[in-house]
N, C-alpha and C positions, 0 to 999 in steps of 0.2 A: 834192184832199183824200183822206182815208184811209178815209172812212166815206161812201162812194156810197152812193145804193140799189139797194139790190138786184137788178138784173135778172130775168127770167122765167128759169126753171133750162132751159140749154143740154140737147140729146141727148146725154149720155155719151158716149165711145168708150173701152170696156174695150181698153188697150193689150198686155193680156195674151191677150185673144183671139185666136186664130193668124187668123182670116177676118175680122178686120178691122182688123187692124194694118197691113194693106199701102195702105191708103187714109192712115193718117194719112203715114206714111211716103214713100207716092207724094205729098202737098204739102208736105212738109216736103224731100223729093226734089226738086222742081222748083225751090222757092226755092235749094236751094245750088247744083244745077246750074246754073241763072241764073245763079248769081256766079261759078260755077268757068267756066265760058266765057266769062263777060265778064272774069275774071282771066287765064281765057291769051291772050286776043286781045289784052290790054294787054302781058302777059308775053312773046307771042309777036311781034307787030308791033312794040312799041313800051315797051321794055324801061324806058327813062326817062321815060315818060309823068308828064307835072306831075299833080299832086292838084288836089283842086277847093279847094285852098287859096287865099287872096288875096293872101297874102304869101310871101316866097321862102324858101325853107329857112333860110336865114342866118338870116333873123330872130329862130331862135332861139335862137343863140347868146348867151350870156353877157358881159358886158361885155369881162370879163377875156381871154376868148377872143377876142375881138375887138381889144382893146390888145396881147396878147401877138403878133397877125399881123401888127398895125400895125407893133411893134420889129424886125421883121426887114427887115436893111439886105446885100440882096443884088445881083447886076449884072445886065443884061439877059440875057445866052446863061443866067446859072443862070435865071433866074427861065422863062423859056423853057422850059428843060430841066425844070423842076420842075412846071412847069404842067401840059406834055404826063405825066406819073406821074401826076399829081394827077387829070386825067381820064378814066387808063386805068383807075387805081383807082377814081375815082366809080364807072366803068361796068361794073368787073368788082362793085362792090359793090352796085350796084342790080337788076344781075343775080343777082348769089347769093338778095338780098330777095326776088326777083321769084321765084325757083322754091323759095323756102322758103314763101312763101304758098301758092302753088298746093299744094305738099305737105299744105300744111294743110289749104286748100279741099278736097283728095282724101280727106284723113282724116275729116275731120265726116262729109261723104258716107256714106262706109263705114261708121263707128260707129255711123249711124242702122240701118243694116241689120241691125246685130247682136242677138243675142238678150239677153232683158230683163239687164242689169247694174248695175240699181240700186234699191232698195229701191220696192217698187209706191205706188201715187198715193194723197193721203188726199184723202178725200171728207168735206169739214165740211157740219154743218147749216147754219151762219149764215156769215155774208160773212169772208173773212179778210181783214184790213186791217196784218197784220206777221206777219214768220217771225224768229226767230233760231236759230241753231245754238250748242247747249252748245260752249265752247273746249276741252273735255275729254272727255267723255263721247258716248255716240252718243244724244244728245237734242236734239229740236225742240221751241220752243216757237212755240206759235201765237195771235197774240192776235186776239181778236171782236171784231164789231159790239156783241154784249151786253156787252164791257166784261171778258169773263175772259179769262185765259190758259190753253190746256190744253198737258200737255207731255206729248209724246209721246216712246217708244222706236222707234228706226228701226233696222230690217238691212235685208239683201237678204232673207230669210225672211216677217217681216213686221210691221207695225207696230201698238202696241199705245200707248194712253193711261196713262202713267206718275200723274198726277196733273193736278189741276184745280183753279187757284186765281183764285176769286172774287173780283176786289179792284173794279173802279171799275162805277159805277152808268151810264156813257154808253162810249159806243164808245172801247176802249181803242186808243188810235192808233198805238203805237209800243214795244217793248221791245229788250231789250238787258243782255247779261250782262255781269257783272263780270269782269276781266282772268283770277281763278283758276276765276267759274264759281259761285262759291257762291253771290252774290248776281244776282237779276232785278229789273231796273228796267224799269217803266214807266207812262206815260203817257196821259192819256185826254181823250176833250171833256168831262168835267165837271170839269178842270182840276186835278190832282192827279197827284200824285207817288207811285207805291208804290216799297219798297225790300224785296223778297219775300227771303227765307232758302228757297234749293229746296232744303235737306237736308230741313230741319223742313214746309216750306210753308207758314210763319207768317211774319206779318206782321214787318217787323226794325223799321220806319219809313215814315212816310206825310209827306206836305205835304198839307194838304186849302186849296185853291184857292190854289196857287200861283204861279200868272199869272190875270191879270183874263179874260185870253178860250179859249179854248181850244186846250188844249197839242199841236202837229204832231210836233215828234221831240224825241229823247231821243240825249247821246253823252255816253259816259263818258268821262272824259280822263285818269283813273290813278286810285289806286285808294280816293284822299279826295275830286275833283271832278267833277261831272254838270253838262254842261252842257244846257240846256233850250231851247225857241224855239217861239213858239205861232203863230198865226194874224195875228196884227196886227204879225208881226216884234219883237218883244221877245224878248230875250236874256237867259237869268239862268242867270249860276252859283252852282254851290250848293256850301257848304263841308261833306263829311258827318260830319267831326270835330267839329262844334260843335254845341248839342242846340237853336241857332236854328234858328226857323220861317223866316228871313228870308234872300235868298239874300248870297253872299258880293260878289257886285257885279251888276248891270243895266245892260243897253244898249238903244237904240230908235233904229237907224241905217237901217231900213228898213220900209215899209208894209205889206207882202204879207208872206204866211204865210212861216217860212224851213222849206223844204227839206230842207236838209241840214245836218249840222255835223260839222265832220272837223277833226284834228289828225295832226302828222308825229312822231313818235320824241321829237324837242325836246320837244313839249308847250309851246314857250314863244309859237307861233301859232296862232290859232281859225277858223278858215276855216266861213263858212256860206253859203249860198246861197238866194235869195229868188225868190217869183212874181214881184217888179215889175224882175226881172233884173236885179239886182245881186251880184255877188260879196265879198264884206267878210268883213276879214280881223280880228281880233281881238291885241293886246295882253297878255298874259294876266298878264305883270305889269305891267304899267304900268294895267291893267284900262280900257281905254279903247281905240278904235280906231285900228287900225297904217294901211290904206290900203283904199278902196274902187274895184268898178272903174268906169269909165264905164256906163251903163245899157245895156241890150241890149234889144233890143226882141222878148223870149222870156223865157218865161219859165226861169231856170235850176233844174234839176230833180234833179239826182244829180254827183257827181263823185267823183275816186279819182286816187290817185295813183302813177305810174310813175317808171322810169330813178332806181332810187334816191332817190326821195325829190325829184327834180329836176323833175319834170316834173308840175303839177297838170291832170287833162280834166275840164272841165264839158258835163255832158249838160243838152239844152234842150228844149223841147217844140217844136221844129218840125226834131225829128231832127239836129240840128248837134252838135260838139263842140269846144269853144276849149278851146286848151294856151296855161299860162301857166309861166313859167318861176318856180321857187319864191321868192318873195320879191319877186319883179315883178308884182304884183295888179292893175295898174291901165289895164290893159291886154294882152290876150292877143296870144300872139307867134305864133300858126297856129290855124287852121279848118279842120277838116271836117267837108264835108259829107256826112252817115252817112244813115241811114234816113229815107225820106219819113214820116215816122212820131215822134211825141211816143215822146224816150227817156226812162223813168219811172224805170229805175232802172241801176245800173253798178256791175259786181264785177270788180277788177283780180287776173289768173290769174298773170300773169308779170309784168318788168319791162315786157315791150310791149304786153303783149294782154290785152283784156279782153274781158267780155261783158255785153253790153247787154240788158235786160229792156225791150221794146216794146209800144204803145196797140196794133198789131197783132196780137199775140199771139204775137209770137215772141222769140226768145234769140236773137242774132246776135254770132258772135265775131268781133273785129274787132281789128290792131295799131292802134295808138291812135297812136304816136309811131313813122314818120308815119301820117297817119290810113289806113288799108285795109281794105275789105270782106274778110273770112274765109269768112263763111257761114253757115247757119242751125245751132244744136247745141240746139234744141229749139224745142216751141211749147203754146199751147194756143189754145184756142177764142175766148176772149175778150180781153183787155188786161193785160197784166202788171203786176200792180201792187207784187211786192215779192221781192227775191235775198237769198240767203246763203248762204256755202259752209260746207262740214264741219268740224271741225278738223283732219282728216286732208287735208284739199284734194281730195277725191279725186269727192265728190258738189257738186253746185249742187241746191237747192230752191228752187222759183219757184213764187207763188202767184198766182191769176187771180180776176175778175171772175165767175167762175161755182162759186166756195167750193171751187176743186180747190188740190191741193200735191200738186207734180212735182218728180220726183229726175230729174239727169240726170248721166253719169258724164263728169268732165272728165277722167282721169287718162291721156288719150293724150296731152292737150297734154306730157307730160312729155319729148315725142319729141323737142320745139321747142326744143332749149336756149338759153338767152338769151347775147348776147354782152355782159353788162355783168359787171366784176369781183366778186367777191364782199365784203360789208360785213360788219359785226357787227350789224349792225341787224337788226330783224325783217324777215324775208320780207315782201313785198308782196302778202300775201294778210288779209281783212278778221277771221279767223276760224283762221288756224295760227300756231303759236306754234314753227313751225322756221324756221330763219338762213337755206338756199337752198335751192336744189332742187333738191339730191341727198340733203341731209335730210331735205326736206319727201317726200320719196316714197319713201326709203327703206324706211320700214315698209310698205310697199304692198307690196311685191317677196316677202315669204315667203310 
């Protein structure tokens, strides 16, 4: 849930301090060293090392991809001949994998050493339980335990409280801006809907007790439907074209609070994710459910989507991540096994890699597809409980169990360049509205 109590307030560590930076630094140091040595000794010995997958690479394969291998009707000496390519290339490919990672592994390292490069930490009074980042603009909104949203102005210089808007009477749980930015939605335990205008910072439209029990997240799915999902797993979308109180269709396909709720470009799939582990997937016209998965025994907690839109990771609270193939929900086609550690939340930086917000306290970027340790690229003291990137791509804000918001600068992953072709689709990042990524980072460069 979104709204802990409070803990007792952690000892600070001013990260701008020059005498005491090199402490956080030296354990955020040791965790990536850890994985950068345990990444060459696999890289180094044992270049094709299996993952702690349960099933075999193939199985992620595509139908189509798998009938297309079927038609081919060749003799033994080619099949021979082709074989022997086929696993010089595997090996020269898992090798390229294998010292692209460690590149990475080496880079997080060193970026930790570097001097401050991204907007300094904000220090709330009360618990923060959501971040969103403006899609336009350099603003954070941060929603409370008391149920407000304050939005702040962020540089590297420093940051300043733009505005303060006072909308729900209980722990606001969850917000999220509208696709151009102008509108803030969100959500709270006294079970209501705000729909804020952040020119004006007037109210545009409310739902007052919109679900019977209290509302977990909020996802907007274009720029007339919000979809909702509370505690008791009920599902309501809502039409905001129509001046009904009542929403446009309801579901109750699951027990436990849901999660998360995400949708692909189509918009014509509802993907949500539940504490009683299940993954279900939504209908959006047909308004009824398309396929749910078998039960997991974890709870599923964040997911994000890669390889073009192809490939869905669900993070779970005992550290795992299952890929399913888009369209295939009802069972996931590969697992890994990630952090010994409940992953609370996931932000996809590229087609492969993403970064994981940990009950440990740490940010861990990892390629996701196949699964691999990367390395620490940030932490804090307490449990992470909520990511969001810039609309430049260029920062991640992560917020923790002890009222702090950390900026951390991703914009070396740009180094990584991904090998999937380029689409017209939106980039795969939660919060830029550039096509790839040499758009997306272009403006970085002057």
């Amino acid at each position: 849930m979104r709204d802990f109590y409070k803990p007792d307030e952690p000892e600070y560590v001013d990260i701008d301090n020059e005498e005491e930076i090199f402490a956080e630094i030296h354990f955020v140091d040791e965790a990536g060293n850890e994985m950068a040595s345990e990444a060459e000794e696999d890289f180094e010995f044992n270049p094709a090392a299996e993952s702690d997958s349960d099933f075999e690479p193939s199985s992620c394969e595509s139908e189509e991809e798998v009938e297309n291998e079927a038609d081919e009707d060749i003799n033994e000496d080619e099949k021979d001949e082709q074989d022997g390519q086929e696993v010089e290339k595997m090996k020269t490919s898992t090798e390229d994998g294998a010292d692209e990672d460690y590149a990475i592994v080496q880079r997080i390292i060193s970026e930790l050493k570097m001097p401050r490069n991204h907007p300094k930490d904000i220090q709330t009074e009360d618990f923060v339980t959501d971040i969103s980042f403006h899609p336009i603009s350099d603003h954070l909104a941060v929603a409370l335990i008391t149920g407000d949203v304050v939005m702040y102005k962020y540089s590297l210089e420093e940051n300043t409280i733009a505005d303060t808007y006072e909308l729900h009477t209980k722990a606001c749980r969850d917000v999220e801006f509208s696709e151009d930015g102008d509108v803030l939605y969100s959500t709270s335990k006294d079970k209501s809907i705000m729909l804020t205008d952040v020119k004006t910072g007037k109210l545009k439209r409310y739902y007052d007790n919109a679900h019977e029990t209290a509302i977990y997240c909020v996802r907007p799915i274009n720029e007339n439907l919000i979809a909702t999902g509370d505690d008791d797993g009920h599902l309501k979308v809502w039409d905001l074209r129509t001046q009904e109180k009542s929403p446009l269709f309801s579901l109750h396909e699951v027990d436990d609070y849901i999660s998360s709720i995400h949708s692909n470009d189509s918009k014509k799939i509802l993907l949500m994710t539940s504490g009683d582990g299940y993954l279900t997937s939504i209908n959006l016209g047909a308004r009824k459910m398309y396929v749910q998965s078998e039960q997991y025994e974890e709870e599923l907690t964040c997911m994000g989507l890669y390889r073009n839109d192809s490939k869905l990771v669900v993070g779970t609270s005992k550290g795992r991540m299952y890929s399913f193939n888009w369209g295939e929900f009802g069972y996931h086609c590969d697992v890994f096994n990630g952090p010994k550690t409940a992953i609370n939340a996931m932000l996809p930086i590229t087609q492969r890699m993403g970064v994981l917000g940990c009950e440990d306290g740490l940010l861990r970027a990892v390629n996701t597809v196949p699964g691999r340790s990367l390395g620490v690229v940030g932490q804090h003291s307490l449990a992470v409980e909520t990511m969001d990137i810039s609309n430049t791509g260029e920062f991640i804000a992560s917020s923790s169990h002890d009222n702090d918001i950390r900026f951390w600068n991703i914009k070396y992953f740009e180094d990584f360049d991904d090998d999937m072709p380029a689409k017209d689709s939106r980039y795969n990042l939660p919060s830029s509205k550039y096509t790839n990524a040499r758009d997306f980072f272009s403006g970085l460069v002057d």
